[in-house]
Structure formats: structure tokens, C-alpha cells
C-alpha positions in Angstrom: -116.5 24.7 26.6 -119.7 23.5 27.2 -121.7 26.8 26.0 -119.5 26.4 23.0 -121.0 22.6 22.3 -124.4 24.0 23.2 -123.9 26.7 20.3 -124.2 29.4 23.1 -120.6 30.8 22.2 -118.0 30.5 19.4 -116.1 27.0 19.5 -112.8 28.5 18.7 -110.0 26.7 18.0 -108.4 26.8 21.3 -111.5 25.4 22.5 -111.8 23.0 20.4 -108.2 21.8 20.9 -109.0 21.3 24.6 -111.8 19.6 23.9 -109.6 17.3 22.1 -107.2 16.7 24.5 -109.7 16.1 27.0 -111.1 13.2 25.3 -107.4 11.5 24.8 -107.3 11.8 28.0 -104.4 14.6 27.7 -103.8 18.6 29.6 -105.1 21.2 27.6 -102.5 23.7 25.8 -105.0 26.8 27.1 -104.4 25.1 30.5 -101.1 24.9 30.7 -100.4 28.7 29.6 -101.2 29.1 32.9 -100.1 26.1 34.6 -96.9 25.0 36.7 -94.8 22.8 34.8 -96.4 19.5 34.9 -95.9 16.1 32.1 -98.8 14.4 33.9 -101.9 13.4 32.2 -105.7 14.8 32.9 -106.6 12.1 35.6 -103.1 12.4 37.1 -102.7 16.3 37.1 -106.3 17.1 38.2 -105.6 15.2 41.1 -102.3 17.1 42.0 -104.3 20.2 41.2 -106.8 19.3 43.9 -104.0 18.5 46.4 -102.1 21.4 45.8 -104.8 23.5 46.7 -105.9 21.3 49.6 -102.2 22.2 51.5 -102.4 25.5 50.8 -106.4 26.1 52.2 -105.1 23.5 55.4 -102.3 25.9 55.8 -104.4 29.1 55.8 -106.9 27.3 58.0 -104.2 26.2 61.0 -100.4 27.2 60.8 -97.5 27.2 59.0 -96.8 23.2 58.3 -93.6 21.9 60.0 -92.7 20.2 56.9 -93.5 21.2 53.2 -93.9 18.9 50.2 -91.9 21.2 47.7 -93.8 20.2 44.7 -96.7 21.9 46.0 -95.4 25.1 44.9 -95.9 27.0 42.3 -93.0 29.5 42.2 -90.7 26.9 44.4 -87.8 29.2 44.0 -90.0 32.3 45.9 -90.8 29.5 48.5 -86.5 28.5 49.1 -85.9 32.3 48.9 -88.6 32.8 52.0 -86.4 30.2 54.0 -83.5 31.9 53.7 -85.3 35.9 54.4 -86.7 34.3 57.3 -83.4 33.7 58.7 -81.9 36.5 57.5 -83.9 38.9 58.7 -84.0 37.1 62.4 -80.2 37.3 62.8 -79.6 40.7 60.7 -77.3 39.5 57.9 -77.6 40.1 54.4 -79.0 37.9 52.6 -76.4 37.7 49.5 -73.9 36.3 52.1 -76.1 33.2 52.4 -77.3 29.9 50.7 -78.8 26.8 51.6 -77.1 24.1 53.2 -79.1 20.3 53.3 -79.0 17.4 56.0 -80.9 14.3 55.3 -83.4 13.4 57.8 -82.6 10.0 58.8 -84.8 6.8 60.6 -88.2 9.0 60.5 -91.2 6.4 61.2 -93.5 9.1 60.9 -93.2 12.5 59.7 -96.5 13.9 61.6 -94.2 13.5 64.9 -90.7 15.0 63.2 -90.6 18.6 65.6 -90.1 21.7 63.1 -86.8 22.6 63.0 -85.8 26.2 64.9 -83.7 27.1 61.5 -84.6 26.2 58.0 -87.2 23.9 56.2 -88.1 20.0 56.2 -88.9 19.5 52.5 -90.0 16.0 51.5 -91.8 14.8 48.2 -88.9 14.4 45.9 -87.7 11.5 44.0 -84.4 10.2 42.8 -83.7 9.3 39.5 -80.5 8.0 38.0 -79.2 6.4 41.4 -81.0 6.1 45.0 -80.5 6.8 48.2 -78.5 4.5 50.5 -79.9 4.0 54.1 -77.1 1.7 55.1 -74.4 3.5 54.0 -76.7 7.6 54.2 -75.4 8.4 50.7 -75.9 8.2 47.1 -76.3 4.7 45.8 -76.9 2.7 42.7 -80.4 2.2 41.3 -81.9 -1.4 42.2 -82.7 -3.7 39.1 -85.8 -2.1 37.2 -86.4 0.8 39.6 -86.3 4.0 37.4 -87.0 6.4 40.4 -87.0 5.7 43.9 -88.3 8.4 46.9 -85.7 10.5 48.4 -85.9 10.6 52.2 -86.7 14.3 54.1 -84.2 16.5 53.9 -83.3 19.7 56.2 -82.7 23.1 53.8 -80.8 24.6 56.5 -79.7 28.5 55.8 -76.0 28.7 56.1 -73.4 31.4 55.1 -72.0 30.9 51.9 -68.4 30.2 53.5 -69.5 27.9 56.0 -71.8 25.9 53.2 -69.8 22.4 52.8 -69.0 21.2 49.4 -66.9 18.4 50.5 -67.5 14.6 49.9 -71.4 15.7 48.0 -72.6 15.5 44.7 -74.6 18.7 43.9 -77.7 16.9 42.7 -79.7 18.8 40.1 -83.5 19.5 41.6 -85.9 19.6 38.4 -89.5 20.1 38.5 -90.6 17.8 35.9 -88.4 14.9 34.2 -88.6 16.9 31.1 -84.9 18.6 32.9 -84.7 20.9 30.7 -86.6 24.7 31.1 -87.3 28.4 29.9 -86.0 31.5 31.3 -89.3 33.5 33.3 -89.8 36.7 33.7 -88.4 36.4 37.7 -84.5 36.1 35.9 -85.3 31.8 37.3 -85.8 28.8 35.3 -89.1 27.5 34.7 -87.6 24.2 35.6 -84.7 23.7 37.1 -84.8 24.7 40.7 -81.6 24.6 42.4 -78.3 22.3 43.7 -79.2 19.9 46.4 -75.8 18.8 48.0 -76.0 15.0 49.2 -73.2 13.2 50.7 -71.4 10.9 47.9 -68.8 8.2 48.2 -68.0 8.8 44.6 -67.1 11.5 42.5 -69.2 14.0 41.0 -68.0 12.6 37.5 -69.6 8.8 38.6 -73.2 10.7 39.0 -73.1 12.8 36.3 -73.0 10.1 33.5 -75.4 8.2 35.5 -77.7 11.4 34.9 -78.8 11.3 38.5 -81.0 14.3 39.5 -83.9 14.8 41.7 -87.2 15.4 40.7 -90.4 17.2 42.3 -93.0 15.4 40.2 -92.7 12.2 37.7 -95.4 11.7 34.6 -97.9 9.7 36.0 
């Protein structure tokens, strides 16, 4: 861009149209054919860029983390399909007979002390939108006055067999990537938004959420 202002190269019009965007302050289109899915805008997303790479260069420079901020991945649904070979391959079953199971981690003062768990994943980083979640009562609860999302606590993605996965007294809680909840089909046969079902323990039924819209998200718009 800047050889093409200097005359150096052709501005062409995807240039220019990043240019543009750049000065309202917006993501360029020519970025975002490339990009994860991401509503933010150019101050906001350049910082997630910059800590997205920072967890991954920390992670190649010590160990595996011991709890994962899930919106830090690119292909998520590679990263939830790793838990679950992981295990598979440690105890020899196939891996079409399993799924994910969750377990919300409760009272956790601070996560840098929270031991890795021997099975499974802590994933954190998520928010709630549509309802909350409930410490006093550890389930799904209404949204507070004027609160459109609210953090979701850490939550175990523990591998299970699909018979022993529970699917009683939960509301399977949509996990988008952006707010935009809605998505193309990629190449990989997986949606280029949606993620996957996150079951959470629910006084209510599945009906009560689901015209409340409540879903979780990896990453609001600001």
C-alpha cells in the first residue's frame, strides 16, 4: 500500500479499498479473505491479532498451556477434534464412539494455579449472551438489567463416550465464533462459524433458552 501511494506500484482497487477502510477505522476486505472470522474493528482486531500470535509463540517457547482461551484458534474445530484424538488414541477406542462432555469449573480465584486436568481441556474466554451464568444456583440464569453479555466461567471439555455423554437437565448452548451466529460451509465439511453444542446444566427447558436466543460466543465486536 504504501509503494502504491508512492507511485512505486499500481493502486489497484483492492488497494485502494483497504486504504479506505483503514482510514474509517474499519478491517480490510483483502484482509479478511484470509482472516478468521472476526466483526471487530481495526484497533480492536489488530490487537487480538497480536495476542493470538503471542499464545501461540509462548506456547512453542515453554509447553503445552494447562488451559486454552478457545478464541485463539484459528480452525477451533481442529483444536476440539485434537482433545478428543488425544484421548482416543491413549485408551485405544475409536474415535467415532466419542464426543465431548463439559463440567463448569467452579470458585477458581486464579486460573494460573487451576492443575491441568489428566483428561480433556480447560477452555475459558467465552461469553454468554442471551442469559448468564448463575454462581449461586451453577446454572443458566437470566441476564441482569442492561448487561447484553456477561463472561462464562472455565469449563472442563472432558472426552466421553457418546453413551455415557449426559443430556439430562442441560441446555445445549450454541458456541458461535462471532455474534454475527450465522456461517458458511469450508472446505473441512465445518462451519465457518458455528462451532459446536456446549451442554450446561439448566433449571429450565430447552424451549425457555431458545427464544431467549442464548448462545455462547468466542469473540464480541469491540
Amino acid at each position: 500500500m504504501k509503494s502504491a501511494i508512492l507511485g512505486e506500484i499500481l493502486l489497484s482497487s483492492d488497494l485502494e479499498a483497504a486504504l479506505y477502510s483503514m482510514l474509517d477505522g474499519k478491517v480490510p476486505a483483502l484482509w479478511m479473505a484470509s482472516s478468521y472470522p472476526s466483526l471487530k474493528p481495526l484497533a480492536g482486531y489488530v490487537k487480538d491479532l497480536a495476542d493470538r500470535l503471542n499464545f501461540f509463540y509462548t506456547w512453542s517457547e515453554s509447553q503445552i498451556p494447562e488451559f486454552f482461551w478457545i478464541n485463539r484458534f484459528f480452525f477451533t474445530h481442529g483444536f476440539l477434534t485434537g482433545a478428543l484424538q488425544n484421548y482416543a488414541r491413549k485408551y485405544q477406542i475409536p474415535i467415532d464412539t466419542m464426543d465431548l462432555d463439559f463440567t463448569v469449573v467452579h470458585d477458581v480465584i486464579d486460573i494460573e494455579t487451576l492443575p491441568q486436568p489428566e483428561e480433556g481441556i480447560h477452555v475459558y474466554g467465552m461469553w454468554v449472551e442471551g442469559g448468564r451464568w448463575d454462581d449461586t444456583t451453577r446454572c443458566l440464569g437470566e441476564s441482569e438489567e442492561k448487561v447484553l453479555y456477561t463472561r462464562c466461567p472455565m469449563i472442563w471439555f472432558r472426552p466421553v463416550l457418546k453413551t455415557d455423554k449426559n443430556f439430562e437437565g442441560v441446555y445445549k448452548t450454541p458456541l458461535y465464533k462471532t455474534s454475527e451466529r450465522k456461517g458458511v460451509l469450508a472446505t473441512t465439511g465445518h462451519s465457518s462459524n458455528f462451532c459446536l453444542l456446549v451442554h450446561l446444566p439448566s433449571k429450565e427447558p430447552e424451549s425457555y433458552w431458545v427464544r431467549r436466543g442464548l448462545a455462547m460466543i468466542c469473540s464480541l465486536n469491540d
